[in-house]
Structures are given as structure tokens and as C-alpha cells.
C-alpha positions in Angstrom: 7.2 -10.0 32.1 5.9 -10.5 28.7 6.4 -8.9 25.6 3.7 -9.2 22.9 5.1 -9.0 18.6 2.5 -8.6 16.3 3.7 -9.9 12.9 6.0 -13.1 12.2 8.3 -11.5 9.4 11.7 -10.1 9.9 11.3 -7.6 12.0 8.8 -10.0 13.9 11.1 -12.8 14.5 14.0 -10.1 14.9 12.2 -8.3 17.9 10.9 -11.8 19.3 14.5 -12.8 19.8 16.2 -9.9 21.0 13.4 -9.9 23.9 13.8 -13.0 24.9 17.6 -12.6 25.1 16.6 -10.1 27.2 15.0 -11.5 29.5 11.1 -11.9 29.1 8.6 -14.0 28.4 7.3 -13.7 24.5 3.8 -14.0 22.4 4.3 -13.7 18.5 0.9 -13.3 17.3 0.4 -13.1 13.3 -2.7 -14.2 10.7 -0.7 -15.8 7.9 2.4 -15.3 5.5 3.1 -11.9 4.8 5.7 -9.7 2.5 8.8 -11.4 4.0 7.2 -14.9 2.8 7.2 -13.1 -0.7 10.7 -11.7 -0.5 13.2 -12.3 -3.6 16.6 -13.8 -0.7 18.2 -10.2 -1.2 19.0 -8.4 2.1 18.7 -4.5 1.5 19.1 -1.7 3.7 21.4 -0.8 6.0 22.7 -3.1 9.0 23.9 -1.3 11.3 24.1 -2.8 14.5 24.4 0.0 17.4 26.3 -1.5 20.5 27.8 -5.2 20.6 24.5 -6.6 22.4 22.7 -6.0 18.8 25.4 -7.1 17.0 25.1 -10.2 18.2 21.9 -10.8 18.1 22.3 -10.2 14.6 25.0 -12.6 14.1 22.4 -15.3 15.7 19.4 -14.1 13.1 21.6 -14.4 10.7 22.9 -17.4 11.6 19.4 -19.2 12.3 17.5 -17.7 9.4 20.5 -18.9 6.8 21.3 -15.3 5.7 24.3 -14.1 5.0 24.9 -10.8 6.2 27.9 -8.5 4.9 28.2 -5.3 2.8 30.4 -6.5 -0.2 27.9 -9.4 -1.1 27.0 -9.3 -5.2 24.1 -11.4 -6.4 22.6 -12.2 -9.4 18.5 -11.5 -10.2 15.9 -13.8 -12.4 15.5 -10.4 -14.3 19.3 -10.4 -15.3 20.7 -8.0 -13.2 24.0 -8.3 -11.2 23.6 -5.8 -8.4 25.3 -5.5 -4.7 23.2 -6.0 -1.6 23.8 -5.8 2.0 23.5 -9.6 2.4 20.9 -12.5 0.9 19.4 -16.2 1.3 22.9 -18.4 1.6 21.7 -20.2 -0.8 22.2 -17.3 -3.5 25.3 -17.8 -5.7 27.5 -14.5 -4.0 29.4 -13.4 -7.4 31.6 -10.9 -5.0 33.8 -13.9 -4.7 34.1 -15.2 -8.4 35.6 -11.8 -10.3 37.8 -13.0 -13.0 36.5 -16.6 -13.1 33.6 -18.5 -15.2 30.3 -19.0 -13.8 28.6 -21.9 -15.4 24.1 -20.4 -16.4 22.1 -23.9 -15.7 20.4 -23.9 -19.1 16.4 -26.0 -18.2 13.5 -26.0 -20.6 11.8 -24.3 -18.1 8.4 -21.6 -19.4 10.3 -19.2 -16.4 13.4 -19.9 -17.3 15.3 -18.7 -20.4 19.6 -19.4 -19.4 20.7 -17.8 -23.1 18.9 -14.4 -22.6 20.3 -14.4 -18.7 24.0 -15.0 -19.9 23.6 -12.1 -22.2 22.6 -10.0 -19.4 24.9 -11.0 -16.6 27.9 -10.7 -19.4 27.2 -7.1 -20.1 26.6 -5.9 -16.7 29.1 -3.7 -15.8 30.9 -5.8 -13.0 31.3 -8.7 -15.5 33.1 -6.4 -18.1 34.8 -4.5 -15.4 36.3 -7.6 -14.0 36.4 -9.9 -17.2 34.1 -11.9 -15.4 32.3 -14.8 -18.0 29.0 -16.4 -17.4 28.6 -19.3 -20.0 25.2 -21.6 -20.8 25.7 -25.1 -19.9 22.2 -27.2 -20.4 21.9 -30.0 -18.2 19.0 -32.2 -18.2 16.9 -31.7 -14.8 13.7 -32.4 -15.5 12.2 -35.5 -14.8 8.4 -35.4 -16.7 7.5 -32.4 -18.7 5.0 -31.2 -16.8 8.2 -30.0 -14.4 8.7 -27.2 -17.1 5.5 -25.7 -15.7 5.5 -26.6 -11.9 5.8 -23.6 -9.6 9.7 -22.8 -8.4 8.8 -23.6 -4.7 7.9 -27.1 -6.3 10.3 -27.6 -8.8 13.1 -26.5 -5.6 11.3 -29.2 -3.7 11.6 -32.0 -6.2 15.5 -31.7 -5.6 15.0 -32.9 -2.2 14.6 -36.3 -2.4 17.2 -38.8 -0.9 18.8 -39.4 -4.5 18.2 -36.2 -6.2 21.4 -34.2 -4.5 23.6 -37.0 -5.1 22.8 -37.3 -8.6 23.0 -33.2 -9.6 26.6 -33.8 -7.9 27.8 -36.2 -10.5 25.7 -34.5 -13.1 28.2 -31.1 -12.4 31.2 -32.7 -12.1 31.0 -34.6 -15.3 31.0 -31.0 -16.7 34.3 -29.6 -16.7 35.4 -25.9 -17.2 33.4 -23.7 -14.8 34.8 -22.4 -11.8 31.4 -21.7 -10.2 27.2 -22.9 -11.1 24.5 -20.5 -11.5 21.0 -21.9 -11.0 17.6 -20.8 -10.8 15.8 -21.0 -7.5 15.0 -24.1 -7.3 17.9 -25.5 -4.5 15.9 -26.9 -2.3 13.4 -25.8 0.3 14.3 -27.8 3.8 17.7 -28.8 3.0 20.8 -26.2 2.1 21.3 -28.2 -1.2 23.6 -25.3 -2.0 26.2 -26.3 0.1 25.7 -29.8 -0.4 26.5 -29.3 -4.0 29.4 -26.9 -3.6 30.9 -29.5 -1.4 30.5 -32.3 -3.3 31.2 -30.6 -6.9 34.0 -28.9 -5.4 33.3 -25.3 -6.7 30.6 -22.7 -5.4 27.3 -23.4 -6.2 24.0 -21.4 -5.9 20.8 -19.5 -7.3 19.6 -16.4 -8.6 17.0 -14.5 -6.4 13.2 -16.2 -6.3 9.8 -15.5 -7.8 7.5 -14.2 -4.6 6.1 -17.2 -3.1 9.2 -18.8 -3.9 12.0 -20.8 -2.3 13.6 -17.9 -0.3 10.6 -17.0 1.3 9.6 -20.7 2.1 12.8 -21.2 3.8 12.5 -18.1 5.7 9.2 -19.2 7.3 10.6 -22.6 8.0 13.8 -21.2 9.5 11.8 -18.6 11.4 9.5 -21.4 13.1 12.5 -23.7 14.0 13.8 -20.3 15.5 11.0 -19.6 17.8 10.7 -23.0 18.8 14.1 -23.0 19.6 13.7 -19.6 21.7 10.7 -21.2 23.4 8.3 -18.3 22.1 4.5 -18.9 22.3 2.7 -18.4 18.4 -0.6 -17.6 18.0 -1.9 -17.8 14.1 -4.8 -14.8 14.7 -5.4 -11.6 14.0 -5.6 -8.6 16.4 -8.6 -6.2 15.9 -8.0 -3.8 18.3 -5.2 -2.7 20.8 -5.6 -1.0 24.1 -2.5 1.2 25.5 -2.4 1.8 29.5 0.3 2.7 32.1 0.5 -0.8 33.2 -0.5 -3.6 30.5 -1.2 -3.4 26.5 -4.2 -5.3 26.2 -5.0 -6.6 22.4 -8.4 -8.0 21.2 -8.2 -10.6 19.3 -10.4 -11.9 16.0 -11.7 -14.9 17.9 -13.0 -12.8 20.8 -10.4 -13.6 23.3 -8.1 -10.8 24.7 -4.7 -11.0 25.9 -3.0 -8.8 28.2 1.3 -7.6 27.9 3.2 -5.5 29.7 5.3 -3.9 26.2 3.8 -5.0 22.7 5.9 -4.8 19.5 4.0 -3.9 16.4 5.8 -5.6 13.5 2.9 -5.9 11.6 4.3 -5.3 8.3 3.1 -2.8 5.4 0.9 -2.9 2.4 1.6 -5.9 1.4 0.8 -7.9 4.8 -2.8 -5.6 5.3 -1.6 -4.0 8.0 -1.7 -0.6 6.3 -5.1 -0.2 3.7 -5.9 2.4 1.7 -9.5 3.1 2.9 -12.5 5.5 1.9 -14.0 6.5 -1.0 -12.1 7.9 -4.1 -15.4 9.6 -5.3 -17.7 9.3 -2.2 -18.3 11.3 0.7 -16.2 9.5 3.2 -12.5 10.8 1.9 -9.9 8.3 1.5 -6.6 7.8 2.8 -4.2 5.1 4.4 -5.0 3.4 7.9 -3.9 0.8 10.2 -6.1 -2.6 10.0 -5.3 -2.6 13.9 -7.5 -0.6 16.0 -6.7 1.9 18.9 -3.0 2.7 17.4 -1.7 6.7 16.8 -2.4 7.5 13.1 -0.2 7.2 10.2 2.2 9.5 8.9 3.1 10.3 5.5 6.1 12.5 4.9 5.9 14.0 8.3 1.6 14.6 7.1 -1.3 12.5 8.7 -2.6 10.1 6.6 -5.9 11.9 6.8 -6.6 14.5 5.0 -6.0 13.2 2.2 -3.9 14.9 -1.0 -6.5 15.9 -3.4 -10.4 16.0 -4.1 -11.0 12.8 -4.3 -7.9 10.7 -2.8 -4.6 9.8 -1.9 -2.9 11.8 -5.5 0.0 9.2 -6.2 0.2 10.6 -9.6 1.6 13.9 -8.1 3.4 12.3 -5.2 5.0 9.6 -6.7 4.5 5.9 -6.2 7.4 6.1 -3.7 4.8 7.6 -1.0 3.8 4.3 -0.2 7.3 3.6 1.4 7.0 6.5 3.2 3.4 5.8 5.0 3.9 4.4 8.4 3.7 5.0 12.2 6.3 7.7 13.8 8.3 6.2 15.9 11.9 7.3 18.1 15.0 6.1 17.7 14.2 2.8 20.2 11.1 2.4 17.8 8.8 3.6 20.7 5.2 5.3 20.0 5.2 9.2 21.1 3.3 9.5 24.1 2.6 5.8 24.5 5.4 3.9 26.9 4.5 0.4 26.5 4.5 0.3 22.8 7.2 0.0 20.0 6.8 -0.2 16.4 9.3 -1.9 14.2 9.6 -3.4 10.2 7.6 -1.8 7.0 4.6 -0.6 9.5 6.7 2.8 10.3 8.3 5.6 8.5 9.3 7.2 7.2 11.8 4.4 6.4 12.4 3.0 3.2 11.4 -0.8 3.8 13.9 -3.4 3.4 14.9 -6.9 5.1 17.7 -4.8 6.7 15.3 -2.1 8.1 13.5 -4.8 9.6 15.6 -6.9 11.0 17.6 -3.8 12.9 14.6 -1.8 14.4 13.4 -5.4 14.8 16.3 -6.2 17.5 16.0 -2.7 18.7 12.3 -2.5 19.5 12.3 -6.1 21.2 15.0 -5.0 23.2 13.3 -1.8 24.4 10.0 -3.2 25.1 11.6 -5.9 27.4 13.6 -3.1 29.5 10.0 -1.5 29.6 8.8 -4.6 30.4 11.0 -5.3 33.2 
């Protein structure tokens, strides 16, 4: 039997894996990077696995895509803001362990970078004065040419990589004495978990703060994510899907280069706004009215706060002035608690493209597993 995922992020590679531990044959079909590519390494939302079947597949994500996943997990942001999530990247420095200690701020002539005004910040969060936690500057010299003060982060994480680079930034923090832990900016590496490297070889914890979008957290996600597929022997097709077709027996989706392909459950896990997936389409001022739609074809209508999408909230648009910015979080497809489509058997939903859940990595890694799951019992 095969299942058919639309979308390669989370809750993509989530329902592709819980499927095939279930038993059927799966398609991951996807047009490109999407908002997990973008994501910061912070795992929010709630994990909450709901029988010991999902729990372990979680365990394996977890495991595969280098996250780790547990509720008392406290990281640090670019912005300067120490914060709890409910897991992140492994590379991320987890503070949760280091209360009491000194945490060593990499200080690098980098234009995205400024250590002195990050110290200040992490030193008067709350859980730094709570716990008499101290982050101190500590410059070390890391860049090679000066035109590495400019490189993106996803280049600057990549320059760590070569053979004598990791070696090197070993000796470089263990000449420095005093800190009990090092706090760098996202820029440990890319293909190789330099962040454990270093902690083993410096002999204290190492890590980063959270990335830019388009950064290093998001480039090891999609790296991690096709190793994972590979591994589960999943079929990936890099194309969009214009149009799907629900029937009692097969889901048949159209693809953009004409061809069509046939499944017998599909998982949309096409993401949100940021992927495309949902547009904001119409006229503001014309005589078509505007409102949010999927970029997929043939699928039930969008909700918004229990509304339709359509009709829309004022004269001459969607009125986010009135209903808050936060209505975009809340514009998806209903779906039950499986992530099943009302009235259509053979199709789940799962990730940012349903509501009216907040979306979050942990959101879409849990309906994810959930909707795979279901759709290969249909299947079967």
C-alpha cells in the first residue's frame, strides 16, 4: 500500500517515518526548502507522544534529525534572550545544565555578531540572576581573511569543517582557562556535530546560540532529513502538486510536470505561509474579494478561527488590523484528532497547513507521526 506526504519538513519527514514503520510503501513529494529549512534549532510546542508506538518513533526522529527532545531544555537566542523550549538542534549550548557555573560568550569581529551586548543580556535575564549564573566575553581569534566577518553564518559554520579546523578550535579553548562551558554563534558546523567534537576534546560543554533563517540549523535539518529517508527507503520526488483528487479507493495528485500519481492515503504536510502552501489571494480593492487559499487544488477550504477563509473580514480584505497578526497561525485545514479530513477517508493533514494550531516544530513533528500512522492503517 502506499502512502503519499506532501511536504519534506517536520511534519513531512515525521509522517514519512511513522508510515513506513507501519508498514507501507512511501512517496515524499515536495518543490524545495521550506519554513523548517528557515527554522532558528528551537523545538516549541508540545510533545506529547500518545501511546508507546509514537513515542518511539519520536525517540528515532529525534535521534536521526540530531534534536534533542525534553521539556527542561534552556537555550540561548542571537537576540539575547535565555528562554526554555521543549527541545532544540543538539548542537545548541543547553544552559539547563550550567546554573551556577560560567559560560564563556565567543567574542568575533563579526558585522552579525556583537559578544559584549549578548553578555549584557544573557547576565540580566532572569535565570542568570536567579541562579547566579555568569556569562563572560572571551575573544578568540577565528577568522581567517576579513572578508569572513561578512560571509553568511551557513558559510562561516561551514569553514569550521575542514580536516584541521576542529582540531585547532580545541587547542584554541583549552588554552583558555576559567569557563566551565563555551557559547558560540551558529557557526558549529554544518555536516559534522562539531559541537560534540569540541566538548569532548575541550573537556566542558560546548555549543551555539539559535541561527539566522537560512542558517546552520536549518541546513542540518535538511541534510539529516535526506540521510533519514534514504535510510527508511522512501521514494522523493522534488515537484509540485497542482491538484489533488480524493476517491473511495486511491488519492490521485497532479503533478506540475504533467504526470499524475496515484495512493491509496496521502498526508498533506505541506507547510504554511511561509512554504506557499497557504496564499493570501484576491483583490484588496477589486472585485474578486480576498482571502487565504491552499496553492493545492481539489482540497476542503480553509478555516480560520472555526470561519471559512472566504468571506473575507471586511470591505476590502482579510482585516488583520482588527484581528491581530496572530490570525495567521490560526488559518489552516480542520482536521480530527488522527489529522484526518472531515468527510474525506483517504486523506490526513498534518504540520503548519491545519488549525487551528499554533505552529511549532513540536506541532509538526507529533501530528506528523500521528497522520503517517493513520493514513497507513487506511492504507492497509
Amino acid at each position: 500500500m502506499r502512502v503519499v506526504v506532501l511536504g519534506a519538513g517536520f511534519a513531512g519527514v515525521a509522517a514519512a517515518l511513522s508510515a513506513r514503520r507501519a508498514g507501507a510503501t512511501v512517496t515524499v513529494v515536495h518543490q524545495g526548502p521550506g519554513g523548517s529549512a528557515l527554522y532558528a534549532g528551537v523545538v516549541d510546542g508540545e510533545l506529547e507522544p500518545r501511546d508507546d508506538a509514537e513515542r518511539a518513533a519520536l525517540t528515532e526522529l529525534g535521534r536521526a534529525l540530531g534534536l534533542r527532545l525534553h521539556a527542561k531544555t534552556l537555550i540561548a537566542s542571537r537576540e539575547g534572550v535565555v528562554r526554555a523550549a521543549a527541545g532544540a538542534d543538539r548542537a545548541l549550548l543547553d544552559l539547563s545544565l550550567l546554573a551556577g557555573r560560567r559560560i564563556g560568550v565567543i567574542d568575533v569581529p563579526r558585522d552579525d555578531w556583537d559578544g559584549r551586548l549578548l553578555v549584557r543580556s544573557f547576565s540580566d535575564s532572569i535565570w542568570a540572576r536567579q541562579t547566579s549564573t555568569r556569562f563572560e566575553l572571551v575573544p578568540l581569534e577565528l577568522l581567517e581573511k576579513g572578508y569572513q566577518r561578512r560571509v553568511s553564518a551557513f558559510d562561516f559554520a561551514s569553514s569550521f569543517e575542514r580536516p584541521e579546523r576542529p582540531g585547532w578550535l580545541v587547542e584554541l579553548l583549552k588554552a583558555h582557562k576559567g569557563p566551565d562551558a563555551w557559547l558560540f554563534g551558529p557557526w558549529l558546523g554544518i555536516t559534522q556535530d562539531l559541537s560534540s567534537q569540541l566538548s569532548s576534546g575541550a573537556g566542558v560543554p560546548v555549543g551555539e546560540v539559535t541561527s539566522p533563517p537560512g542558517g546552520a540549523a536549518g541546513a542540518r535539518f535538511e541534510l539529516r532529513r535526506d540521510q533519514l529517508l534514504r535510510a527508511l527507503e522512501v521514494e522523493v520526488l522534488v515537484e509540485r502538486v497542482q491538484r489533488v483528487v480524493p476517491g473511495t479507493a486511491k488519492v490521485t495528485l497532479s503533478l506540475g510536470d504533467g504526470r499524475e500519481l496515484e495512493a491509496d492515503a496521502l498526508v498533506v504536510a505541506s507547510g504554511g505561509f511561509v512554504s506557499g502552501a497557504i496564499e493570501l489571494k484576491g483583490s484588496l480593492s477589486g472585485s474578486e474579494p480576498a482571502g487565504f487559499e491552499l496553492a493545492i487544488q481539489g482540497l476542503p477550504r480553509l478555516q480560520m478561527r472555526g470561519e471559512l477563509g472566504h468571506p473575507v473580514s471586511s470591505l476590502f480584505g482579510v482585516d488583520l488590523a482588527a484581528r491581530g497578526r496572530a490570525v495567521l497561525e490560526r488559518v489552516g485545514l480542520r482536521v480530527d484528532g488522527q489529522g484526518a479530513l472531515p468527510g474525506l477517508p483517504r486523506v490526513f493533514a498534518a504540520g503548519d497547513v491545519t488549525a487551528p494550531q499554533t505552529p511549532s516544530v513540536g506541532h509538526a513533528l507529533t501530528s506528523g507521526l500521528s497522520a503517517g500512522a493513520a493514513a497507513a492503517t487506511c492504507a492497509g
